[in-house]
MDTraj code that builds the backbone (N, CA, C; nanometers):
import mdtraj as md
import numpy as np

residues = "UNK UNK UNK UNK UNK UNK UNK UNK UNK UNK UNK UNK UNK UNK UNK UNK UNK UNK UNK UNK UNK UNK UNK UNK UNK UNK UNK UNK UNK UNK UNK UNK UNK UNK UNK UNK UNK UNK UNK UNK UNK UNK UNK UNK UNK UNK UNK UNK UNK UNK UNK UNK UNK UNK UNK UNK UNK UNK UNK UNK UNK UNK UNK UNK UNK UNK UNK UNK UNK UNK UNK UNK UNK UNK UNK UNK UNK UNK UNK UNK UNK UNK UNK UNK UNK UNK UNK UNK UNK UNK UNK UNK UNK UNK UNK UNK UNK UNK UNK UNK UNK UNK UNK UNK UNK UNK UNK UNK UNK UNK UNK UNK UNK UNK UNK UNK UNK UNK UNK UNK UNK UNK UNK UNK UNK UNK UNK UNK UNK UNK UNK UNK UNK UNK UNK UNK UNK UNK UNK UNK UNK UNK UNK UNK UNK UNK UNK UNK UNK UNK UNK UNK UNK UNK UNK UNK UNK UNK UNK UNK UNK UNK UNK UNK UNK UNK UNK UNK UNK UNK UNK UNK UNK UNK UNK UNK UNK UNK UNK UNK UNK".split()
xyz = np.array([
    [33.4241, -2.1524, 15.6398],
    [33.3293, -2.0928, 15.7306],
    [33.2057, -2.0525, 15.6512],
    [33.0674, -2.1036, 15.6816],
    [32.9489, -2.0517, 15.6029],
    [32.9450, -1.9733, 15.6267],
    [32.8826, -1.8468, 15.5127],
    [32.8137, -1.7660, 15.5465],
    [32.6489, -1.7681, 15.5964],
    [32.6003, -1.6503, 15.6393],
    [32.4636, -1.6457, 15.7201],
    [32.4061, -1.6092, 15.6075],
    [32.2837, -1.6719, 15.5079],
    [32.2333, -1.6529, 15.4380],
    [32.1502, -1.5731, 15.4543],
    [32.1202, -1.5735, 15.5403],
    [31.9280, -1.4646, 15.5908],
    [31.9882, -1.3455, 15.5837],
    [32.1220, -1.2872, 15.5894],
    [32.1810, -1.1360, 15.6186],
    [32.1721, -1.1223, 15.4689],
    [32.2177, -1.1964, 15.3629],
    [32.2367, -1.1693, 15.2497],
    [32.1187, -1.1188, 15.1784],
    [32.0215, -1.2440, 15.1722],
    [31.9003, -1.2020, 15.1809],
    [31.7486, -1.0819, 15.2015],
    [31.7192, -0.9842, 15.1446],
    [31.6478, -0.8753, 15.1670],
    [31.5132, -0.9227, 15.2027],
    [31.4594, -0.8365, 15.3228],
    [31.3597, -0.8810, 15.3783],
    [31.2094, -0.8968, 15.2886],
    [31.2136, -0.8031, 15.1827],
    [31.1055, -0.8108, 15.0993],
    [31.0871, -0.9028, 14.9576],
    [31.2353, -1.0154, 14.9957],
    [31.2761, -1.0792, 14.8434],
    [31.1517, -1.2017, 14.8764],
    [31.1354, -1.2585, 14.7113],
    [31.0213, -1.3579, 14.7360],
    [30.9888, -1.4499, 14.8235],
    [31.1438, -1.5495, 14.8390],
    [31.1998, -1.6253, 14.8921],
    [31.1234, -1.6271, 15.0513],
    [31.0958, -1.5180, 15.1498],
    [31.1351, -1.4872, 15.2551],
    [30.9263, -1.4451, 15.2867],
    [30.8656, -1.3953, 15.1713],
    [30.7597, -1.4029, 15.1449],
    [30.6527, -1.5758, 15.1809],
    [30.7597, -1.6338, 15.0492],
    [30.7367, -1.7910, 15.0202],
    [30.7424, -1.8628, 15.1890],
    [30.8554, -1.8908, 15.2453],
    [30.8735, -1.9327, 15.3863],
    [30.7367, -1.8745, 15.4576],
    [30.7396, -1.7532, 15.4817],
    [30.6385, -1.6945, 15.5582],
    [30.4711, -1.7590, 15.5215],
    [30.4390, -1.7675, 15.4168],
    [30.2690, -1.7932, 15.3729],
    [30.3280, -1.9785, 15.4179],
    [30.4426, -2.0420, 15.4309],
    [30.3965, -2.1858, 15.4531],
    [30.4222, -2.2180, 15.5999],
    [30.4413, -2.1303, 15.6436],
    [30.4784, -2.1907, 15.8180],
    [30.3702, -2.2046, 15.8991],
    [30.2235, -2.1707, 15.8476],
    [30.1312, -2.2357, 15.9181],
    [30.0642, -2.3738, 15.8755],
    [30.1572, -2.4389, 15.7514],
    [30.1030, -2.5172, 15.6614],
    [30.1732, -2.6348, 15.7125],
    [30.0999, -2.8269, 15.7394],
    [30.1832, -2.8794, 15.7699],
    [30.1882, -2.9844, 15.6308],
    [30.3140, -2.9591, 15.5872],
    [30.3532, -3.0698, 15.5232],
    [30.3865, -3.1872, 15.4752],
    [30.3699, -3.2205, 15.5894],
    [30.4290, -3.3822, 15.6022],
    [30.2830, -3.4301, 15.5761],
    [30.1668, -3.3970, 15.5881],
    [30.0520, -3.4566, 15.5317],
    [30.0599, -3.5126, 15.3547],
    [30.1418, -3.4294, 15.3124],
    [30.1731, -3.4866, 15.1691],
    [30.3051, -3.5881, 15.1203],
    [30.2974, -3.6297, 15.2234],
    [30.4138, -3.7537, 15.2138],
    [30.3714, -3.9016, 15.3102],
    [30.4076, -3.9950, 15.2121],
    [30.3828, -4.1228, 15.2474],
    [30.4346, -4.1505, 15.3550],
    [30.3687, -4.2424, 15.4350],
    [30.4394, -4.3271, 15.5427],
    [30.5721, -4.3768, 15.5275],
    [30.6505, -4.4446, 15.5985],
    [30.7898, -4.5429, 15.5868],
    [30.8714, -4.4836, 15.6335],
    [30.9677, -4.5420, 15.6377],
    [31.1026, -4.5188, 15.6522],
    [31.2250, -4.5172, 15.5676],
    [31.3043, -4.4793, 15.5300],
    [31.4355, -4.4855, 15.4198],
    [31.5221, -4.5492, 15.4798],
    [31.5278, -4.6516, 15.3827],
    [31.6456, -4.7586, 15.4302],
    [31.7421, -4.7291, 15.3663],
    [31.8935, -4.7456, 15.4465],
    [32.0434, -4.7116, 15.3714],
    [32.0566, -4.5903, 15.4684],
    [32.1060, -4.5062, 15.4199],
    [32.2142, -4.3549, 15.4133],
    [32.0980, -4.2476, 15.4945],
    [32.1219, -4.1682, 15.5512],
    [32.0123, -4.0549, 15.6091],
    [32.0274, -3.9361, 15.4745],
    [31.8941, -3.9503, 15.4678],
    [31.8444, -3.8648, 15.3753],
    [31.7988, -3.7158, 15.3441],
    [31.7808, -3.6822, 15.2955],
    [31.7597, -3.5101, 15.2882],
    [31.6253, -3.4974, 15.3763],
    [31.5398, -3.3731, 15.4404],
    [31.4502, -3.3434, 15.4820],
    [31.3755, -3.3449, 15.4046],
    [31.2081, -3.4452, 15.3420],
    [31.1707, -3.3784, 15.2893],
    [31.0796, -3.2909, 15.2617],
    [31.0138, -3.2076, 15.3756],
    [31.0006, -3.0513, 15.4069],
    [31.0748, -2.9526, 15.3152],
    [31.2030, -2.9643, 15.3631],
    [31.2686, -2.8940, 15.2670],
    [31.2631, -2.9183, 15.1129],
    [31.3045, -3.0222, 15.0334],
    [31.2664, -3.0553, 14.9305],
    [31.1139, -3.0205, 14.8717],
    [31.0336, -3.0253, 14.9668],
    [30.9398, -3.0143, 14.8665],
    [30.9124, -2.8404, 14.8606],
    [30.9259, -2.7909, 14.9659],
    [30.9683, -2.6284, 14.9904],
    [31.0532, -2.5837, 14.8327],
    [31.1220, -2.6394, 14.7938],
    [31.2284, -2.6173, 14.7048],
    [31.1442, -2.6421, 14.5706],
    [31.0957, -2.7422, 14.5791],
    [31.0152, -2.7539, 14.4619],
    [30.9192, -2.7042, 14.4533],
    [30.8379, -2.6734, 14.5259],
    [30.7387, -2.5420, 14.4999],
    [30.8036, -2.4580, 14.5079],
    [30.8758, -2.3690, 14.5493],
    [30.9597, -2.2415, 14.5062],
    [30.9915, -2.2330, 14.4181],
    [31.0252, -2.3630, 14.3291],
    [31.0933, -2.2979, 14.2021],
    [30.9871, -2.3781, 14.0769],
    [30.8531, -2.4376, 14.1402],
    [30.7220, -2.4504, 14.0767],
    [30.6584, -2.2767, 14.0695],
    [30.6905, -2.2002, 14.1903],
    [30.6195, -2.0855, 14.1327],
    [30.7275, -2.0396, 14.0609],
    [30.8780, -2.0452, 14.0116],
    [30.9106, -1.9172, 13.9560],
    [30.9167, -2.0007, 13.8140],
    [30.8299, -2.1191, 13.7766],
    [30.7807, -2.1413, 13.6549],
    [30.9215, -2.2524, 13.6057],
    [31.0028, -2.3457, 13.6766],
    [31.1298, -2.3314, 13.6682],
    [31.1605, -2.4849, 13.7925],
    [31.0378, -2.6312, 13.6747],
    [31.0342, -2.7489, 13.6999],
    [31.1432, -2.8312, 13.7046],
    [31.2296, -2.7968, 13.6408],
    [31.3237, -2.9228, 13.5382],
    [31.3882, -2.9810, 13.6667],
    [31.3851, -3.1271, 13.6517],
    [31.4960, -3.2006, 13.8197],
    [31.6667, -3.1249, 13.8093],
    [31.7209, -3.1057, 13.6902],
    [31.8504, -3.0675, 13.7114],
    [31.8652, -2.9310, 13.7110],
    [31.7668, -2.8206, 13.6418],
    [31.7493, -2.7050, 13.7191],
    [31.7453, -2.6837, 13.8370],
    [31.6347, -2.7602, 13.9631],
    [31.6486, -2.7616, 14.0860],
    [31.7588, -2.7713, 14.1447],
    [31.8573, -2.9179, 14.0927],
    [31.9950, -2.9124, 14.1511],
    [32.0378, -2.8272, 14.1656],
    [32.0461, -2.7214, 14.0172],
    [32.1624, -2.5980, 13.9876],
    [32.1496, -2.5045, 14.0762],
    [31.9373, -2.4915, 14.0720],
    [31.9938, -2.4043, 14.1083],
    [31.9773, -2.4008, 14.3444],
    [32.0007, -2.5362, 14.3468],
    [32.0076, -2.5783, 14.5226],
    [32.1991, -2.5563, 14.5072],
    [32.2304, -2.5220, 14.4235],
    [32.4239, -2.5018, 14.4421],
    [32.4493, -2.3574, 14.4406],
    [32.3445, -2.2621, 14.3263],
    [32.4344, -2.1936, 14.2634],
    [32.3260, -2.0394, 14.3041],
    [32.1867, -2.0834, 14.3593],
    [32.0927, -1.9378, 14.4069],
    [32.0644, -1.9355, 14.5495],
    [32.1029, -1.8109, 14.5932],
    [32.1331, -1.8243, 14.7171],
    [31.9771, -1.8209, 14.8178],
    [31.8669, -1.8012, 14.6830],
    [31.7451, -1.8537, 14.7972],
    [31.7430, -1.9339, 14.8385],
    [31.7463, -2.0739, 14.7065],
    [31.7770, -2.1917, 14.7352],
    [31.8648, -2.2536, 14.8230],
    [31.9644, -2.1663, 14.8535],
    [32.0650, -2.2464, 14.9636],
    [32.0111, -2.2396, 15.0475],
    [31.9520, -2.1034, 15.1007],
    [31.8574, -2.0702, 15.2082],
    [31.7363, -2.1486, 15.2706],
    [31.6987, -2.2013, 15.1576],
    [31.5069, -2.2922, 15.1784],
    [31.6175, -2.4116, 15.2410],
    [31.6870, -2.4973, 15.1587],
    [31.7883, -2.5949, 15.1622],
    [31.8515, -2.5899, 15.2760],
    [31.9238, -2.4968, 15.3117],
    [32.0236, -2.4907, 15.4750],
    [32.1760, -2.5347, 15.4158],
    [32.1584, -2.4824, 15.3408],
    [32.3147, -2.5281, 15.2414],
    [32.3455, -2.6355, 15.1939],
    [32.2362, -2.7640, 15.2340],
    [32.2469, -2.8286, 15.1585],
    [32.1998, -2.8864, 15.0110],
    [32.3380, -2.9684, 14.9392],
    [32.3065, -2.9883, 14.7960],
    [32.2603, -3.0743, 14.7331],
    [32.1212, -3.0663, 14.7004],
    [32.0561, -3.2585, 14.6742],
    [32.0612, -3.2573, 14.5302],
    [32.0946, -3.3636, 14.4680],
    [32.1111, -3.4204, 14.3666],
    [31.9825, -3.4106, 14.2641],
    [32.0060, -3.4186, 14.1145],
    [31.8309, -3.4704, 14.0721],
    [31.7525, -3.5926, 14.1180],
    [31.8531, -3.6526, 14.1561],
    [31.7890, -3.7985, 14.1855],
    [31.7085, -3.7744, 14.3352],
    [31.7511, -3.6594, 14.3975],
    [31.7083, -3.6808, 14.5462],
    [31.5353, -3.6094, 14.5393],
    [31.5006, -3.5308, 14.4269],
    [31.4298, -3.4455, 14.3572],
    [31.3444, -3.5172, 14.3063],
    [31.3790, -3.6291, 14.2205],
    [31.3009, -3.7470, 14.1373],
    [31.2457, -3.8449, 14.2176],
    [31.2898, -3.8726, 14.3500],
    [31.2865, -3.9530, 14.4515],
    [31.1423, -3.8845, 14.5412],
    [31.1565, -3.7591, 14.5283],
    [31.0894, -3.7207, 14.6402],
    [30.9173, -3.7142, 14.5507],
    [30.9561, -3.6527, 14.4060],
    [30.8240, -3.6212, 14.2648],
    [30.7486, -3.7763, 14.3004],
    [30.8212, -3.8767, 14.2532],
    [30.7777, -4.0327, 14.2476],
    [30.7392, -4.1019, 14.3342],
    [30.8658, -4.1220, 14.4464],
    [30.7963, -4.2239, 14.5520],
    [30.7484, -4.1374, 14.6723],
    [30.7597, -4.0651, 14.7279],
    [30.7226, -3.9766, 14.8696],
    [30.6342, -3.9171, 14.8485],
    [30.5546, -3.8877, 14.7822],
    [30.4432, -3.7394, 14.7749],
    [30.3067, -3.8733, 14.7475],
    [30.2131, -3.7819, 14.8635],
    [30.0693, -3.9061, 14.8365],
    [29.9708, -3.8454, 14.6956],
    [30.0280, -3.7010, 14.6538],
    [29.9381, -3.5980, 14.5705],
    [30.0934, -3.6115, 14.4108],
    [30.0181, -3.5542, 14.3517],
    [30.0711, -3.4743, 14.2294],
    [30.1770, -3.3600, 14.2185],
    [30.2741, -3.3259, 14.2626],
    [30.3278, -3.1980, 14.3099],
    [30.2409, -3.0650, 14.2635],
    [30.1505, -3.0906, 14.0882],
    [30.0379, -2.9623, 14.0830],
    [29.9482, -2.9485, 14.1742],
    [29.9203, -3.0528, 14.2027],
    [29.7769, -3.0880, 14.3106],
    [29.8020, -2.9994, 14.4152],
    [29.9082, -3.0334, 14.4843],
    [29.9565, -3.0089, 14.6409],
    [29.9970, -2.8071, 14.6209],
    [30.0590, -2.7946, 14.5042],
    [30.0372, -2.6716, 14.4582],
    [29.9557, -2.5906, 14.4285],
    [29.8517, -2.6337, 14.3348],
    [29.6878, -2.5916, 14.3900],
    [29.6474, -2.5811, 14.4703],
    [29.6674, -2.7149, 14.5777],
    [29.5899, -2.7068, 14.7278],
    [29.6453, -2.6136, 14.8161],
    [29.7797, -2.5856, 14.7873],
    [29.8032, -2.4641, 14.8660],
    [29.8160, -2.3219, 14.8449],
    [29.8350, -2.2837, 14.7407],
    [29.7556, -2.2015, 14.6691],
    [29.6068, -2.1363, 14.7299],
    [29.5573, -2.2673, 14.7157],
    [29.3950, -2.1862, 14.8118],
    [29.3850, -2.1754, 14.9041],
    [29.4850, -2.2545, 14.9824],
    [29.4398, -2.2558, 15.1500],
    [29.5166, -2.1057, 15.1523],
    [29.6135, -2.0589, 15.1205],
    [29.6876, -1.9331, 15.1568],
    [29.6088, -1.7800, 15.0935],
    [29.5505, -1.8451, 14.9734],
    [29.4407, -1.7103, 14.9143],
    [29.2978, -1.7525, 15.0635],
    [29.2334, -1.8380, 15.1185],
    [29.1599, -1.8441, 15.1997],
    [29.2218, -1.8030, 15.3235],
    [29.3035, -1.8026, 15.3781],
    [29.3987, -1.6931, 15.4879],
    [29.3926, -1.5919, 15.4368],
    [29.4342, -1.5494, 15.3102],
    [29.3933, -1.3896, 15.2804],
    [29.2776, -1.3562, 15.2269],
    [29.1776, -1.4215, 15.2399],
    [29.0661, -1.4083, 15.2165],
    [29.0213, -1.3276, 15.0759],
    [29.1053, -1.3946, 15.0258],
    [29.0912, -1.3586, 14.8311],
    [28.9917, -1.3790, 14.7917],
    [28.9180, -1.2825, 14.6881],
    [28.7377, -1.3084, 14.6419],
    [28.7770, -1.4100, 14.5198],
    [28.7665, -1.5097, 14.4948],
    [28.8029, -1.5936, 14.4019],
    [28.6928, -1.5678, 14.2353],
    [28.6279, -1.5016, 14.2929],
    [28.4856, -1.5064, 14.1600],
    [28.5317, -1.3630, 14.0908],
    [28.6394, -1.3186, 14.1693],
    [28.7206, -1.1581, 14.0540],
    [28.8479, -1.2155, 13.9781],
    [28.8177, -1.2066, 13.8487],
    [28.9782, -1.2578, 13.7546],
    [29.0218, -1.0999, 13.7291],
    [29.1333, -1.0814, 13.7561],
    [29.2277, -0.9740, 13.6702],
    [29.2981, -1.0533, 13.5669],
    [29.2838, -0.9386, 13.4536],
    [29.3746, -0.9933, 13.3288],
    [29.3923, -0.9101, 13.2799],
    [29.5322, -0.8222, 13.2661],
    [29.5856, -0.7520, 13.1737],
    [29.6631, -0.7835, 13.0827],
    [29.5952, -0.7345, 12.9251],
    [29.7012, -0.7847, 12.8767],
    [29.7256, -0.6680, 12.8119],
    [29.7551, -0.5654, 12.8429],
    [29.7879, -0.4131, 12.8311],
    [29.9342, -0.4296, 12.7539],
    [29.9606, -0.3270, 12.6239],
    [30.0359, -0.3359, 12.5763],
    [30.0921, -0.1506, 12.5253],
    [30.1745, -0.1319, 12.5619],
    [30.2020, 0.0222, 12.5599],
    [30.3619, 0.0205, 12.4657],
    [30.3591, 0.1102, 12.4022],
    [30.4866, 0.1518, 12.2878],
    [30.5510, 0.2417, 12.3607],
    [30.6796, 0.1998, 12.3452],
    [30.8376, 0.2649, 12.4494],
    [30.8435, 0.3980, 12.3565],
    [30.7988, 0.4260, 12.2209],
    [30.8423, 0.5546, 12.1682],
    [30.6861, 0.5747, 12.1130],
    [30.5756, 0.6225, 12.1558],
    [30.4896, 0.6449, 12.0836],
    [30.4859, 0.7484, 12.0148],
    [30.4265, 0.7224, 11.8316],
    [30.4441, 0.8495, 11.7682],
    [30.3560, 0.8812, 11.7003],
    [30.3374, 0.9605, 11.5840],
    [30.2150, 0.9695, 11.4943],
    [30.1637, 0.7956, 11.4432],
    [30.2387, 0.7267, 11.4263],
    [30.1938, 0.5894, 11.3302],
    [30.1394, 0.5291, 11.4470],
    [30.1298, 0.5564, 11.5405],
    [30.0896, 0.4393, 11.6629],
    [29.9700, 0.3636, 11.6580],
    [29.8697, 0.4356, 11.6001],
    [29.7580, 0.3378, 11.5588],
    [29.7248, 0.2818, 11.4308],
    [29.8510, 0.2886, 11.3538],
    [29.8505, 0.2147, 11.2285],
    [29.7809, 0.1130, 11.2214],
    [29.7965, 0.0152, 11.3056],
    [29.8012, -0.1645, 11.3680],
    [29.6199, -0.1502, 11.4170],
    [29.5912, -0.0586, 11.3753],
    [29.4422, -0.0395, 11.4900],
    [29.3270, -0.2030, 11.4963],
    [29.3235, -0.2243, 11.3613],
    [29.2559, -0.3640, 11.3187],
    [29.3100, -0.4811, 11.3885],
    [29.4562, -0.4784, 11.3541],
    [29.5176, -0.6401, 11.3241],
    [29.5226, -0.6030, 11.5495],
    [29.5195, -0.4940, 11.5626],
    [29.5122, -0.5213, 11.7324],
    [29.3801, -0.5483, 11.8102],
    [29.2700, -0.5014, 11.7342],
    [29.1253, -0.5030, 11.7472],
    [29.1171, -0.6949, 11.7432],
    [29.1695, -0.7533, 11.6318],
    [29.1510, -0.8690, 11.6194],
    [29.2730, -0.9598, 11.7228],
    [29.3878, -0.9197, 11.7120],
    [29.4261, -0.9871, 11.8438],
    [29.4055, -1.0043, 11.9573],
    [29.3021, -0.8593, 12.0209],
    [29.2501, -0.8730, 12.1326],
    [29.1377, -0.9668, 12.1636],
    [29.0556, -0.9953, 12.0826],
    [28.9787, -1.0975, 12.0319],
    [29.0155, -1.2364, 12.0118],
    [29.1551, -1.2404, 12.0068],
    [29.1446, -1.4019, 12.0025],
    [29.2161, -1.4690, 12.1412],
    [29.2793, -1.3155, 12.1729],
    [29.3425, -1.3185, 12.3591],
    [29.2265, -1.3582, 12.4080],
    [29.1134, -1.2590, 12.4142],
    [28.9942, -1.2830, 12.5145],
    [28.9230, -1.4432, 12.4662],
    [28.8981, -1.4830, 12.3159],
    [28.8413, -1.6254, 12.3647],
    [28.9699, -1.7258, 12.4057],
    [29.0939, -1.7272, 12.3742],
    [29.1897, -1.7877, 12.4462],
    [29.1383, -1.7880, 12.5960],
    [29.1621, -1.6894, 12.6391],
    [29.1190, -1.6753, 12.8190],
    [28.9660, -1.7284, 12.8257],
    [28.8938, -1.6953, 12.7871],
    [28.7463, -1.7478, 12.7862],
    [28.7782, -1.9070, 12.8047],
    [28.8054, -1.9564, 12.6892],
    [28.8581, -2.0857, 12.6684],
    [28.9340, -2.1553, 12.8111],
    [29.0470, -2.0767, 12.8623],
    [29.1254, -2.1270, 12.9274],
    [29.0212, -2.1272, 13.1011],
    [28.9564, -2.0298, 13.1038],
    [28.8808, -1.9809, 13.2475],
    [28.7635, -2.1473, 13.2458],
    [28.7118, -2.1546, 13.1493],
    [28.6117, -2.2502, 13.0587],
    [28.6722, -2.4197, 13.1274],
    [28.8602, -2.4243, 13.0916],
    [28.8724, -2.5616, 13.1162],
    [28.9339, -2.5600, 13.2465],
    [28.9650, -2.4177, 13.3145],
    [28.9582, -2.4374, 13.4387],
    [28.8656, -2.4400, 13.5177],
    [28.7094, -2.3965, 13.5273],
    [28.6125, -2.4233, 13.6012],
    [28.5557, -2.6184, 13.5972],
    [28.5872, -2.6517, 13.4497],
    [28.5716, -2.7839, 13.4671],
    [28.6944, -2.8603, 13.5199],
    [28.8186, -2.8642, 13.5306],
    [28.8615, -3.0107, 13.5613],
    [28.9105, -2.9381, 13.7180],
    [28.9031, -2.7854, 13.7763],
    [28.9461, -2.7627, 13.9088],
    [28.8067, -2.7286, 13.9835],
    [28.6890, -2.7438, 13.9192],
    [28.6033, -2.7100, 13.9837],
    [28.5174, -2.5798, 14.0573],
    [28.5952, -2.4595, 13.9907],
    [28.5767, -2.3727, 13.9924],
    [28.4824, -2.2963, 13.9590],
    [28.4293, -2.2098, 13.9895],
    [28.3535, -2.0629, 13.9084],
    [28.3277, -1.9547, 13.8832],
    [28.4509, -1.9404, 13.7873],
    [28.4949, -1.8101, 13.7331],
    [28.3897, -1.7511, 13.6474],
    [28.3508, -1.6227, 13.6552],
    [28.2577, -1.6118, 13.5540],
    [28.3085, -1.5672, 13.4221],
    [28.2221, -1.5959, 13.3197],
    [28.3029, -1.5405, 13.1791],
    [28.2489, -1.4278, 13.1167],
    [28.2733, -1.3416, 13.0723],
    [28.2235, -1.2286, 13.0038],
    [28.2716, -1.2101, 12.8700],
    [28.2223, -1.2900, 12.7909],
    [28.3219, -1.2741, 12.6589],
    [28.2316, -1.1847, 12.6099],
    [28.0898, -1.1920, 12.5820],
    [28.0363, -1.0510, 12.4796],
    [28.0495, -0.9335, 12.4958],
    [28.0358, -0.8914, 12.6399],
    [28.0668, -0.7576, 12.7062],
    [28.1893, -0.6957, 12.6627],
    [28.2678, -0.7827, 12.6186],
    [28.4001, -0.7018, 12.6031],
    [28.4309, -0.7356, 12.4985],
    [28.3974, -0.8222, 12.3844],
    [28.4495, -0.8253, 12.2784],
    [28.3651, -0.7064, 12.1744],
    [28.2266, -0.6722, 12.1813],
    [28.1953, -0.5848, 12.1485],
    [28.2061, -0.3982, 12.1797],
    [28.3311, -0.3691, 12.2673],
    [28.3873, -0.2928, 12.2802],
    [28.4967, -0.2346, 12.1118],
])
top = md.Topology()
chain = top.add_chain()
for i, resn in enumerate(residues, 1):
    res = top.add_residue(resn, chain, resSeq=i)
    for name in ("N", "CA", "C"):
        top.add_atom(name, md.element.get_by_symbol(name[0]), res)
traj = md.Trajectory(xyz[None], top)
């Protein structure tokens, strides 16, 4: 007898978030024409649901997805209990998708920050670092942290830099303002 996954499930878990920002989104625009010849095949709505879900929790790999479409009960959830193989995963990356799976991830990405009407030209970046026992020595490190913060910020400079060129973007950069702090 299955259990009811959605009871298990807490209303504020990501999972339930994720579903919600794509149900005005139609998907099937990112999948090729045809038909599948042989065996009836997985949904792939669902599949690709699955793979962006576990594209945002950073967590690509085709036999990770399998594991975790068996063994996490979001995944059973996006899925409907069912268990697709890597191959059904590799099938869907290769031949079914008309985009890139990053692409289609980007592209939705913005359409859902443009529903929430996100100011795109504000970057937050913390890279805030705080000591669990702070004591007298705490600013020993004062330099070698002065200079790491410095090579964080042109890293990000850098990184903001090759994202305005190949996504087209325009982020603004402020590297002097803050490195002379």
């Amino acid at each position: 007898m299955p259990i009811d996954l959605g009871i298990k499930i807490d209303e504020d878990d990501m999972v339930i978030s994720f579903l919600k920002a794509l149900e005005g989104v139609n998907l099937s625009k990112y999948f090729k024409k045809g038909k599948c010849r042989g065996r009836k095949e997985y949904d792939r709505c669902k599949l690709l649901k699955v793979a962006l879900f576990a594209y945002m929790l950073c967590d690509n790999d085709l036999r990770s997805m399998e594991s975790l479409c068996r063994y996490d009960i979001r995944f059973m959830y996006i899925m409907g209990e069912e268990r697709p193989s890597f191959m059904a995963f590799e099938r869907l990356l290769k031949d079914y998708l008309v985009k890139n799976i990053d692409e289609i991830f980007f592209e939705l990405s913005n359409s859902i920050g443009a529903l929430m009407k996100i100011n795109k030209e504000i970057q937050y970046i913390d890279g805030t670092k705080l000591e669990a026992d702070a004591g007298k020595y705490t600013f020993v490190y004062k330099i070698r942290i002065i200079n790491a913060r410095k090579k964080l910020w042109q890293k990000i400079s850098d990184s903001i830099a090759d994202i305005n060129k190949n996504r087209g973007l325009g982020f603004n950069q402020m590297i002097n303002t803050v490195l002379k702090k």
